[in-house]
PLY file of the C-alpha trace (Angstrom):
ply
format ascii 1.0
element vertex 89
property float x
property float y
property float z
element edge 88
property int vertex1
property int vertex2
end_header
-20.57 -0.41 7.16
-19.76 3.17 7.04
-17.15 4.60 4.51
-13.46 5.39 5.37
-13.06 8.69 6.98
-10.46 11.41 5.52
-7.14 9.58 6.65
-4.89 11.18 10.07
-1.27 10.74 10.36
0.92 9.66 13.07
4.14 11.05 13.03
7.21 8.53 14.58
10.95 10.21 14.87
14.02 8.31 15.66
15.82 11.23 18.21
18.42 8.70 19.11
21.75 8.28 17.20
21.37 4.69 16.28
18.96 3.27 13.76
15.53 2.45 15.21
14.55 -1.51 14.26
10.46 -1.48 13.72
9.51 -4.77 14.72
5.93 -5.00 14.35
3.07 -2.58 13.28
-0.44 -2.53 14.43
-3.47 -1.06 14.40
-7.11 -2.08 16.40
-10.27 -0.68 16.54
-12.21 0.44 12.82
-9.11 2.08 12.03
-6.74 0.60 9.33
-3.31 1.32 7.83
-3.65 3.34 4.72
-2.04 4.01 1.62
1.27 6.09 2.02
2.13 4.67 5.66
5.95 5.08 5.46
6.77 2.73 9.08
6.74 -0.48 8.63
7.04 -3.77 10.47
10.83 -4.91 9.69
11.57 -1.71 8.60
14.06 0.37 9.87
14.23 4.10 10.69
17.48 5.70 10.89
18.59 8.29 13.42
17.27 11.84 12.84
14.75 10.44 10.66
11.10 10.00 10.70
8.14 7.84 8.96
4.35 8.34 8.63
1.85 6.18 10.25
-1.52 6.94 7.89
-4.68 6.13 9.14
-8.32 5.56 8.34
-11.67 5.39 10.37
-14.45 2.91 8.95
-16.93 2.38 11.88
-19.40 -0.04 11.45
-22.10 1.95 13.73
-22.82 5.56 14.34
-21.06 5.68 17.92
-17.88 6.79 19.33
-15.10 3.88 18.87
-11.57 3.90 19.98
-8.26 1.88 18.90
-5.00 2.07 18.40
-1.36 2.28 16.76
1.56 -0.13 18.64
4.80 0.14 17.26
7.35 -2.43 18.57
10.76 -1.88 17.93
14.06 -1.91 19.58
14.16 1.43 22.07
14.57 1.32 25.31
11.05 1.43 25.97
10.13 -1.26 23.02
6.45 -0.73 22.33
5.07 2.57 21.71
0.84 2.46 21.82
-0.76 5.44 19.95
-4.67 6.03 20.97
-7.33 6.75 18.37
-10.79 7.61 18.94
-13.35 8.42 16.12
-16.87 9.30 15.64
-19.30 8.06 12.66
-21.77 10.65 11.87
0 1
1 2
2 3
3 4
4 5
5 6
6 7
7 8
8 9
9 10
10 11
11 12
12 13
13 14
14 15
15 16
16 17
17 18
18 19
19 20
20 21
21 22
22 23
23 24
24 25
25 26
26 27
27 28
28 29
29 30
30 31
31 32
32 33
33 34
34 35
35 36
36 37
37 38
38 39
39 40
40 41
41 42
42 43
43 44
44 45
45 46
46 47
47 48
48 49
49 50
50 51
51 52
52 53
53 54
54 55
55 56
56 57
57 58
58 59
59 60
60 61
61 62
62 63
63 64
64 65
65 66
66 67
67 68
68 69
69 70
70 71
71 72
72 73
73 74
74 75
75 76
76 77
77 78
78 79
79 80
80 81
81 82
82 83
83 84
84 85
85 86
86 87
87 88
């Protein structure tokens, strides 16, 4: 297995004027939560605010791999799926 790559963020901002529930967090692929994520699963984000989704890639082959981020929570739309694509090298 590869080492992690240099971590990405993924921004999430509640525009609405009530607080935004985060229900459940995940992440697929060879990508993992890392440290200093600031959304979390039960957490909640109030409005005009925002959290950081933090990222790694740790591919187990040298290929192209994709994933991604879903965020359930409590909008209108309730689950919000992020891609993510990475290539070892």
């Amino acid at each position: 297995m590869g080492r992690a790559s240099a971590a990405g963020t993924v921004s999430v901002s509640n525009t609405g004027t009530t607080p935004l529930v985060l229900s459940n967090l995940t992440v697929s692929g060879d990508f993992a939560l890392a440290a200093g994520t600031t959304c979390l699963g039960g957490g909640t984000l109030a409005a005009a605010a925002s959290c950081a989704i933090i990222v790694t890639f740790t591919p187990a082959a040298q290929e192209t791999k994709s994933g991604s981020v879903t965020i359930k929570d409590n909008a209108r739309i309730n689950q919000q799926i992020v891609s993510l694509s990475g290539t070892r090298i």
